[in-house]
C-alpha positions as CSV (number, residue, x, y, z in Angstrom):
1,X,-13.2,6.9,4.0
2,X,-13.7,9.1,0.9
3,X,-16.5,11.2,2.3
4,X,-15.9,14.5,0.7
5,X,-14.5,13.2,-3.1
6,X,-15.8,12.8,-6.2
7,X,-15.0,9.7,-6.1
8,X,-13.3,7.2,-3.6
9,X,-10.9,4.3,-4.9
10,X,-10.7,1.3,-2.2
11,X,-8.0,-1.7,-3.1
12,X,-8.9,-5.1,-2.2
13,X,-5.3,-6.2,-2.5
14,X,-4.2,-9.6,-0.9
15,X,-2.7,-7.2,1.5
16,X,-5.4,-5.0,2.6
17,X,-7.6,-5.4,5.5
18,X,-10.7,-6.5,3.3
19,X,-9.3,-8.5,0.5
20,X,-10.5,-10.1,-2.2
21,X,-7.1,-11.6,-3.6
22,X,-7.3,-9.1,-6.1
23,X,-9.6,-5.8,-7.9
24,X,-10.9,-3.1,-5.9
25,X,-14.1,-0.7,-6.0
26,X,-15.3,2.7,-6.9
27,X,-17.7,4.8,-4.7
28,X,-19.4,8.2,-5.0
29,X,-22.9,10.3,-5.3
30,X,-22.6,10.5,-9.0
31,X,-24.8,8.1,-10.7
32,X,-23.6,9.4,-13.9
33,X,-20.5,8.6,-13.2
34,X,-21.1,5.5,-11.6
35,X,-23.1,4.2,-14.5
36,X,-20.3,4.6,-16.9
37,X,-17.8,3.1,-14.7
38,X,-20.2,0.1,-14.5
39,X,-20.5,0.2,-18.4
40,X,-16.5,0.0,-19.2
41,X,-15.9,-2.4,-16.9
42,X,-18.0,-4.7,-18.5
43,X,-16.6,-4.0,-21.7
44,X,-18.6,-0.7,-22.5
45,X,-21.2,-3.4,-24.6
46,X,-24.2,-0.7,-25.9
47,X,-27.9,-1.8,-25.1
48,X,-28.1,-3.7,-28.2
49,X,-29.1,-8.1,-28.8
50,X,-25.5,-8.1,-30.4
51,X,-22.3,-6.8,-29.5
52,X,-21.6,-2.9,-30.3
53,X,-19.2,-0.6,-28.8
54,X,-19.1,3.1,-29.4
55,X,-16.2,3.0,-26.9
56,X,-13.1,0.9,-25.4
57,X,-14.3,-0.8,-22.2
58,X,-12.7,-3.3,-20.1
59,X,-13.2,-6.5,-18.8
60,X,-12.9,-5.5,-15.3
61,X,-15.6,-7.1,-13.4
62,X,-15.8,-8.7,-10.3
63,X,-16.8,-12.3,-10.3
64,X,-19.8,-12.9,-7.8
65,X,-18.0,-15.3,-5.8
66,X,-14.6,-12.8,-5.3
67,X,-17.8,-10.3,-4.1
68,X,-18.9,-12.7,-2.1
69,X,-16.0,-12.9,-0.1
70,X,-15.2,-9.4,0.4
71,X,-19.1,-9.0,1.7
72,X,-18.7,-11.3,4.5
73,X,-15.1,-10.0,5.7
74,X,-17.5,-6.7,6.0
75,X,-18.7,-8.3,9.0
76,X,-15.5,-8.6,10.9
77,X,-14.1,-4.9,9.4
78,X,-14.1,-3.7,12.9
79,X,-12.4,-6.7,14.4
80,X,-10.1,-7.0,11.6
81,X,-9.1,-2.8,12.4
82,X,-8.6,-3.3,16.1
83,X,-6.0,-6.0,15.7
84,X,-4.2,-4.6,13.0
85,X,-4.4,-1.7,15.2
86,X,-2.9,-3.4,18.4
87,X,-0.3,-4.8,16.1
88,X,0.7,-1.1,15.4
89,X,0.7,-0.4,18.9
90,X,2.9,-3.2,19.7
91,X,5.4,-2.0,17.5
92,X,5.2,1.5,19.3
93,X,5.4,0.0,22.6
94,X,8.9,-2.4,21.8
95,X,10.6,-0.1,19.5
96,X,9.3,3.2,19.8
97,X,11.8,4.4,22.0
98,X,14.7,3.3,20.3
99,X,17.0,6.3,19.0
100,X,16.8,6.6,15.2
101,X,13.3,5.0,14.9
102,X,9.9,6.8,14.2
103,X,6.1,6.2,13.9
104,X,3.2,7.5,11.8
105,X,1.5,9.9,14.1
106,X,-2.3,9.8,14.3
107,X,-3.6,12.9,12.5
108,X,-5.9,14.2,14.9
109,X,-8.8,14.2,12.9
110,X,-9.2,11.1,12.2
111,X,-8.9,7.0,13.3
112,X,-6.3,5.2,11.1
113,X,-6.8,2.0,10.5
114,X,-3.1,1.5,10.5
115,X,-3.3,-1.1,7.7
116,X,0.5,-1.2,7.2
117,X,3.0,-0.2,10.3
118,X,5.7,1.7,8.8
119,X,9.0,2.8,10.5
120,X,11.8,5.7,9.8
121,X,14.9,4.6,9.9
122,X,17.3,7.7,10.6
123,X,21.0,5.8,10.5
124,X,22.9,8.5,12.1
125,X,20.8,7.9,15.5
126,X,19.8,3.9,15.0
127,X,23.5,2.9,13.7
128,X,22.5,1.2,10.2
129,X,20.4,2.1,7.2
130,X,17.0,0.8,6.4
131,X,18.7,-1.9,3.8
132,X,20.8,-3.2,6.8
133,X,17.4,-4.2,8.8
134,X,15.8,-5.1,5.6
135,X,18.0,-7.9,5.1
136,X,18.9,-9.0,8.5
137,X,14.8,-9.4,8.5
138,X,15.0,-11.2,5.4
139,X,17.7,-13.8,6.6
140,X,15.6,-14.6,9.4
141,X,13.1,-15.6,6.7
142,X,10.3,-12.4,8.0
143,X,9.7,-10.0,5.1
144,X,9.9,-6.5,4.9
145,X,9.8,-3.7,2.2
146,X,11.2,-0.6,2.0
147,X,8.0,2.0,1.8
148,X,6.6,2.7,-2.1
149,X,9.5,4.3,-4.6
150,X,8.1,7.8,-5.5
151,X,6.5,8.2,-9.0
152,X,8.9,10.5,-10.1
153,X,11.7,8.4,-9.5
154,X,10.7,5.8,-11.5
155,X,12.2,5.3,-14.8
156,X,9.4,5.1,-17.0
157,X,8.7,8.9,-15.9
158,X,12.1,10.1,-16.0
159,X,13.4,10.4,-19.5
160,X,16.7,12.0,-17.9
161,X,17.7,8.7,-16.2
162,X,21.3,8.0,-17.9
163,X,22.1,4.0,-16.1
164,X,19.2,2.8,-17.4
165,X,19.0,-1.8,-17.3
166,X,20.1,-2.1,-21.1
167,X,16.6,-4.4,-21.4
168,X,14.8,-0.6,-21.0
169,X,17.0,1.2,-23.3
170,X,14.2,1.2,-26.3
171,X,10.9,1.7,-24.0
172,X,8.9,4.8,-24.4
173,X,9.3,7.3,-21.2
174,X,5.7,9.4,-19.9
175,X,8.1,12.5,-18.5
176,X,6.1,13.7,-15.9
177,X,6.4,17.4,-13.7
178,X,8.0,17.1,-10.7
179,X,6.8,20.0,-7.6
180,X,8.8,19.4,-4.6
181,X,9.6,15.4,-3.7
182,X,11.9,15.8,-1.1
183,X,9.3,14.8,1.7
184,X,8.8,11.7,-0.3
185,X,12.8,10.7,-1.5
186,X,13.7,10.7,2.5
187,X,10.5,8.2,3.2
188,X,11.8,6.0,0.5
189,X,15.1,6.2,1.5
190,X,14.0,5.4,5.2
191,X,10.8,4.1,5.1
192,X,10.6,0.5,6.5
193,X,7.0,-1.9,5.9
194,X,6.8,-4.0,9.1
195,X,5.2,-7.5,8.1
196,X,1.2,-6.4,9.6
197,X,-1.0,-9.2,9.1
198,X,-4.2,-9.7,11.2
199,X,-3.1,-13.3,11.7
200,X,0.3,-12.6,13.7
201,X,1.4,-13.8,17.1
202,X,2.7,-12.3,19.9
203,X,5.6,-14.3,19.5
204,X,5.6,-13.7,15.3
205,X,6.2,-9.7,16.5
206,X,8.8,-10.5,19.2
207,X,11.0,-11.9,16.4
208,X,10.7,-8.7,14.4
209,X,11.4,-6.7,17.3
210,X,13.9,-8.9,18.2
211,X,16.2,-8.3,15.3
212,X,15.5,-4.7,14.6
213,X,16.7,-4.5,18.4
214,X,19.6,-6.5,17.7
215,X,21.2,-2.9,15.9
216,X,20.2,-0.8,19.0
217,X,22.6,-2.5,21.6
């Protein structure tokens, strides 16, 4: 992962495979760069006995016991990808031939780790919108989100937005330039997150399949 950029940016969300309840890391061939990123996370302090900036740095460090953690889930990173990965395939298997429901393909150049099973909801094969399973999922207590709002959609980007919550009306908007965003409105709009944890039964998928089923009767 990241072979080929300047830099690569890795999460290690609660949510991720390798987590260390929070922060994340940088990686790349640059030293240079490297170096600085090192320097403003640690609030960009110059080499001097006593504090002195020359620039604004951050306090974003990782304790050594959060490192700690992430290191040794290093060592199960392979086991931790196969399950996630059967969990995917589980999915495939119960629902996959359901009208009005789609996967993520596997680009063929590559092994996803399928960190997060997402489905397409299309209601005029499946019968209900995406918001219909959401909350049927959600009154039997198993969570579900609909897939990440596009940036462009977002209010604090979109100074054109008229119904705006009246608690927003006097925050500054960062326009931004829109090219295309179709692709990403309609996986919004049908996107579904399908609860993937490592940790999940068998019988903790049948009851997610079991009520997105429910529809397809």
């Amino acid at each position: 992962m990241g072979v080929g950029a300047k830099v690569a940016i890795f999460s290690f969300n609660g949510s991720k495979i390798v987590t260390t309840s929070g922060g994340g890391m940088l990686a790349s061939d640059d030293k240079e760069l490297i170096d600085h990123a090192r320097k403003i996370s640690q609030q960009a302090k110059e080499d001097f006995p006593h504090y002195e900036h020359t620039e604004i740095g951050y306090n974003y460090r990782m304790s050594n016991i959060l490192a700690a953690i992430g290191r040794g889930q290093l060592k199960v990173l392979d086991e931790l990808v196969k399950r996630i990965r059967e969990i995917f395939e589980y999915y495939k298997q119960t629902l996959g031939d359901v009208p009005g429901i789609e996967f993520m393909p596997e680009a063929p150049y590559c092994r996803s780790n399928r960190w997060l099973t997402v489905i397409l909801i299309t209601p005029e094969k499946f019968g209900v919108d995406r918001e219909t399973v959401r909350l049927a999922l959600e009154e039997e207590n198993i969570e579900s989100r609909p897939v990440w709002k596009p940036m462009h959609l977002q209010p604090v980007f979109n100074p054109q937005i008229t119904q705006i919550n009246a608690n927003f009306k006097n925050k500054k908007r960062y326009p931004c330039r829109v090219v295309g965003g179709e692709v990403a409105e309609d996986l919004f709009n049908r996107g579904l997150c399908l609860p993937s944890g490592t940790a999940m039964t068998e019988d903790d998928l049948d009851r997610v399949v079991s009520v997105i089923s429910s529809f397809n009767k």
